[in-house]
C-alpha positions as CSV (number, residue, x, y, z in Angstrom):
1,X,144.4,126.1,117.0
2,X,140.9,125.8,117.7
3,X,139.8,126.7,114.0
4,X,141.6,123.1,114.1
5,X,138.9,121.8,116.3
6,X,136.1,122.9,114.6
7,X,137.0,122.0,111.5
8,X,138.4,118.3,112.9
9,X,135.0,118.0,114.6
10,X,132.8,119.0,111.9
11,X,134.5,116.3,109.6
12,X,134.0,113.8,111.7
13,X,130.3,114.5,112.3
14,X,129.7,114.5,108.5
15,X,131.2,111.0,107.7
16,X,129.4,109.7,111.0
17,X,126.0,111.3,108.8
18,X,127.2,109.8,105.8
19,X,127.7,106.5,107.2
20,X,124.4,106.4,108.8
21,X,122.7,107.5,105.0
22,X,124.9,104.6,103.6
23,X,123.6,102.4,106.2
24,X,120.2,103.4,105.9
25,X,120.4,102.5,102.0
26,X,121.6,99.2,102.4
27,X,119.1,98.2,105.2
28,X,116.3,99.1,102.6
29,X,117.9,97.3,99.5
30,X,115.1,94.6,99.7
31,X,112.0,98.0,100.3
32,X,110.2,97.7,97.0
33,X,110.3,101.6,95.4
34,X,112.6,102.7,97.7
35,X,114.8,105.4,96.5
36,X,118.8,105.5,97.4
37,X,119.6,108.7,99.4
38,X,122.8,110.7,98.9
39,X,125.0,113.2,101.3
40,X,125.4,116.6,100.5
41,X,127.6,118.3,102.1
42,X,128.8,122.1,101.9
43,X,131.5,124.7,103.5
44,X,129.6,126.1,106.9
45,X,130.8,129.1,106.2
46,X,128.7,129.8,103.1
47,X,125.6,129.3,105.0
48,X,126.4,132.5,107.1
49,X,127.9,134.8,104.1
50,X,125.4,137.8,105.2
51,X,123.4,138.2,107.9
52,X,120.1,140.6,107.4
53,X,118.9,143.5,109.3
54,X,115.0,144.4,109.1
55,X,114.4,147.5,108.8
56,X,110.6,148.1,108.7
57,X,109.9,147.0,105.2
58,X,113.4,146.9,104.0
59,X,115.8,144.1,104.7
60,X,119.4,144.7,104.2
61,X,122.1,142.0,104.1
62,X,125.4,142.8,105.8
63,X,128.8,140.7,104.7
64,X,130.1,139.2,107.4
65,X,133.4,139.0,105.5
66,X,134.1,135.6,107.4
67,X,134.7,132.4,105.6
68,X,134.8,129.5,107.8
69,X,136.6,126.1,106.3
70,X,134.3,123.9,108.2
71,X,132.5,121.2,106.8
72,X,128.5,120.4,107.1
73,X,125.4,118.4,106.1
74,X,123.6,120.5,103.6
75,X,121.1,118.2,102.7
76,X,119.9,114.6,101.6
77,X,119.2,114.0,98.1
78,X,117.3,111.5,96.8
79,X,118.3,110.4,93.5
80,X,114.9,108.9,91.3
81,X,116.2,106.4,89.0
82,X,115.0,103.6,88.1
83,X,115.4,100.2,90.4
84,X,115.5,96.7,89.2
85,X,111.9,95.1,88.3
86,X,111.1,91.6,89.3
87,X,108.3,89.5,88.5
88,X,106.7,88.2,91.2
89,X,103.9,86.5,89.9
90,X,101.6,88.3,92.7
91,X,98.9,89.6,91.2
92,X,98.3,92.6,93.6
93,X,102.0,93.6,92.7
94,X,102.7,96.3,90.4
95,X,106.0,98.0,88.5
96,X,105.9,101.9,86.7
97,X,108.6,101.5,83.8
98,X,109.8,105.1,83.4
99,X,108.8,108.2,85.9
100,X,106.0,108.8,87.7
101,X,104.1,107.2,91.2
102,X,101.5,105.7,92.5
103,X,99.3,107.6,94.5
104,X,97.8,106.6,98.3
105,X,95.0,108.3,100.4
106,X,95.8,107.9,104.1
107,X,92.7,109.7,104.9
108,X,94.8,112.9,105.8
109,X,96.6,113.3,102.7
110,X,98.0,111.6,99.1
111,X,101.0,110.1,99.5
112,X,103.2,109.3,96.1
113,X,105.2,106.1,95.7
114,X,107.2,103.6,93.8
115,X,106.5,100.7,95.8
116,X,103.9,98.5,93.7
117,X,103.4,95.5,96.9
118,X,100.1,96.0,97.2
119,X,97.1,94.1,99.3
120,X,93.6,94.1,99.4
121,X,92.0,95.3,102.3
122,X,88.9,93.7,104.7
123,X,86.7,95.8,102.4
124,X,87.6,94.7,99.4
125,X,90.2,98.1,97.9
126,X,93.8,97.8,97.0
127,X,96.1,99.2,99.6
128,X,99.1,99.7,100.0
129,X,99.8,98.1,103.7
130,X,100.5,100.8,106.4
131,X,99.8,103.7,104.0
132,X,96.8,104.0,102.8
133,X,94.4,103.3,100.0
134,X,95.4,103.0,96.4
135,X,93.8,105.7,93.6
136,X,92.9,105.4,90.9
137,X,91.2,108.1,87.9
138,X,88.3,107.7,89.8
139,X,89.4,107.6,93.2
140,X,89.9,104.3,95.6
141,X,90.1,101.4,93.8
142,X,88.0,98.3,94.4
143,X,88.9,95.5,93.2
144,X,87.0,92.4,96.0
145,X,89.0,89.8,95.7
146,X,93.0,89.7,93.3
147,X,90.7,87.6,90.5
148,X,90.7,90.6,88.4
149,X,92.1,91.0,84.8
150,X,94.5,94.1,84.3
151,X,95.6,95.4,80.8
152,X,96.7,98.1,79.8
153,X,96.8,100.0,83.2
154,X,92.9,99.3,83.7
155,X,91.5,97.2,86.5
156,X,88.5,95.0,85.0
157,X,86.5,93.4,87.4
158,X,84.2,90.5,86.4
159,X,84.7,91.6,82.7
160,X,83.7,95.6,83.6
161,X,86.8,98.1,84.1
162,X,86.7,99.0,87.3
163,X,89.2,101.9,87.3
164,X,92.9,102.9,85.5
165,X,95.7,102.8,87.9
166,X,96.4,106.3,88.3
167,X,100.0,107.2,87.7
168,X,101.7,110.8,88.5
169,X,104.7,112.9,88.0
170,X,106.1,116.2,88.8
171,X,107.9,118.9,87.2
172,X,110.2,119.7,90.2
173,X,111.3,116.6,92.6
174,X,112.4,119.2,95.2
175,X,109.3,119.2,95.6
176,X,108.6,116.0,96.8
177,X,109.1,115.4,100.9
178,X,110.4,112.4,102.0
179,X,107.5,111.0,104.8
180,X,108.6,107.2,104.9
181,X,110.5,104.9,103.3
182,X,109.8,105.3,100.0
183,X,107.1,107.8,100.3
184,X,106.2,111.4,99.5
185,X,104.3,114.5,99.7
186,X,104.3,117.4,97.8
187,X,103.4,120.9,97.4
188,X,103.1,120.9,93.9
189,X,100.4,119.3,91.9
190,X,100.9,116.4,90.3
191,X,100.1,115.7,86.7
192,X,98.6,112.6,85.8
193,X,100.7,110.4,83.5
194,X,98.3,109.6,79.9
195,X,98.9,106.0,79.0
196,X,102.0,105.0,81.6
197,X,103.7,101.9,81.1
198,X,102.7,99.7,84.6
199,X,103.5,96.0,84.5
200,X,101.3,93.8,86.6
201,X,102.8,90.6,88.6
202,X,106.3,92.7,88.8
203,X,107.3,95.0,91.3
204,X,110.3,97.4,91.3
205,X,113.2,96.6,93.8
206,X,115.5,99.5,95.4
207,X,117.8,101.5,93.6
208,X,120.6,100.6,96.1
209,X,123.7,99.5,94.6
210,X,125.2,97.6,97.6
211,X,128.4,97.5,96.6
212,X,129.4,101.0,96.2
213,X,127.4,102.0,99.6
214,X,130.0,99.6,101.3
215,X,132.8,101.1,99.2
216,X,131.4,105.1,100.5
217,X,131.5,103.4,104.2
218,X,134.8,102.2,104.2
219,X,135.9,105.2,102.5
220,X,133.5,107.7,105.4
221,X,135.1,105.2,108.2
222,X,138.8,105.9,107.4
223,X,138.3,109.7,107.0
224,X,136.4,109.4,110.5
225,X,139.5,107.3,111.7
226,X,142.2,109.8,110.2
227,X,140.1,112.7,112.2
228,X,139.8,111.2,115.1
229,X,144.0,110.5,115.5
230,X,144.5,114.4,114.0
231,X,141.8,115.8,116.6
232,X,144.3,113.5,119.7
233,X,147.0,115.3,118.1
234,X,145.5,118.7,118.5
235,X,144.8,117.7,121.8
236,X,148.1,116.8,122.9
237,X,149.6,120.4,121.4
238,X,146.9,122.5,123.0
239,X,147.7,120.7,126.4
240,X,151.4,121.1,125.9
241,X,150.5,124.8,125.5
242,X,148.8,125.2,128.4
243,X,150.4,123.1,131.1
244,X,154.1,123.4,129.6
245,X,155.1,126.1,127.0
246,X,153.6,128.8,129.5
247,X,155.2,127.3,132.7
248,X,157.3,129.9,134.7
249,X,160.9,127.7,136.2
């Protein structure tokens, strides 16, 4: 009965998670570059198959020979397609067509993104606002005022290029960890992208489809309904077992 429980419980804590990433998706439909997230989830039980005993340089793994059938978050995964481009007619706005990011010095670290709404800072380089400062080949990219020309992913600035809009992309997106909404770091090196296709006066919207998040909550809030009646149910039989079955006349 109380494998039951567990199992009731555990299902209803993974829709709840699934509606919130649902939720979380549709609230950032309008974040330029942001990238839909998706629910995995996986049998508990195969998270705990062996357990490992250390034995001074040797570690050996001991079945547990124990399956449980409840249900769990595994992990979120971010899936990297490409969102909807819209021309903006901003000239500080940007759009990679195909794969790769833009790249953003915080002064800690480089962060990696899709989202192309940049500004210019009071000194004059491209930033992206509460993130950091834009790269280019060459490092930050100044650019004074938006009167600048751009062509061909190169920043000219009173007819002289000033830098090339550095695009990167990895081998492994496991790699990349999520730090914000739509932003990344990474333990793997980058490479940079030779001759990327980056439109000027566009920027990339979300990948978010809206209508089938609101299909997967509606779907995620009757399975949380049908638990929640089945887990009352349990309820009512483990009370009856306790307070009736077992009564002595």
């Amino acid at each position: 009965m109380s494998r039951g429980f567990y199992a009731l419980t555990s299902g209803m804590l993974t829709q709840q998670r699934k509606i919130d990433i649902s939720s979380n998706n549709i609230s950032n439909l309008n974040t330029a570059g942001y990238k839909k997230e998706q629910a995995v989830t996986t049998n508990f039980g195969s998270l705990f198959i062996n357990k490992y005993k250390q034995d001074g340089i040797n570690e050996e793994a001991v079945p547990l020979d124990n399956v449980s059938v409840i249900r769990t978050m595994a992990e979120n995964n971010t899936i990297h397609s490409q969102g909807t481009l819209e021309q903006t007619g901003r000239k500080i706005d940007f759009a990679i067509m195909g794969a790769g990011f833009f790249s953003v010095d915080n002064g800690r670290e480089i962060l990696y993104t899709r989202n192309g709404s940049f500004n210019i800072d009071n000194e004059g380089y491209l930033v992206l606002q509460g993130a950091g400062r834009v790269q280019g080949e060459y490092g930050e990219i100044y650019v004074g005022t938006d009167e600048f020309e751009f062509n061909n992913g190169i920043i000219y600035v009173d007819g002289e290029e000033a830098d090339r809009l550095a695009v990167y992309d990895f081998l492994d997106y496991n790699s990349l960890n999520k730090t914000g909404e739509g932003l990344y770091t990474s333990t793997e090196d980058p490479e940079l992208v030779e001759n990327p296709e980056v439109l000027n006066s566009t920027i990339e919207r979300s990948n978010v489809d809206v209508t089938k998040e609101m299909t997967d909550i509606m779907s995620s809030q009757r399975a949380l309904q049908t638990a929640a009646q089945a887990f009352k149910i349990y309820d009512m039989i483990q009370d009856k077992a306790v307070n009736e079955i077992g009564k002595i006349n």
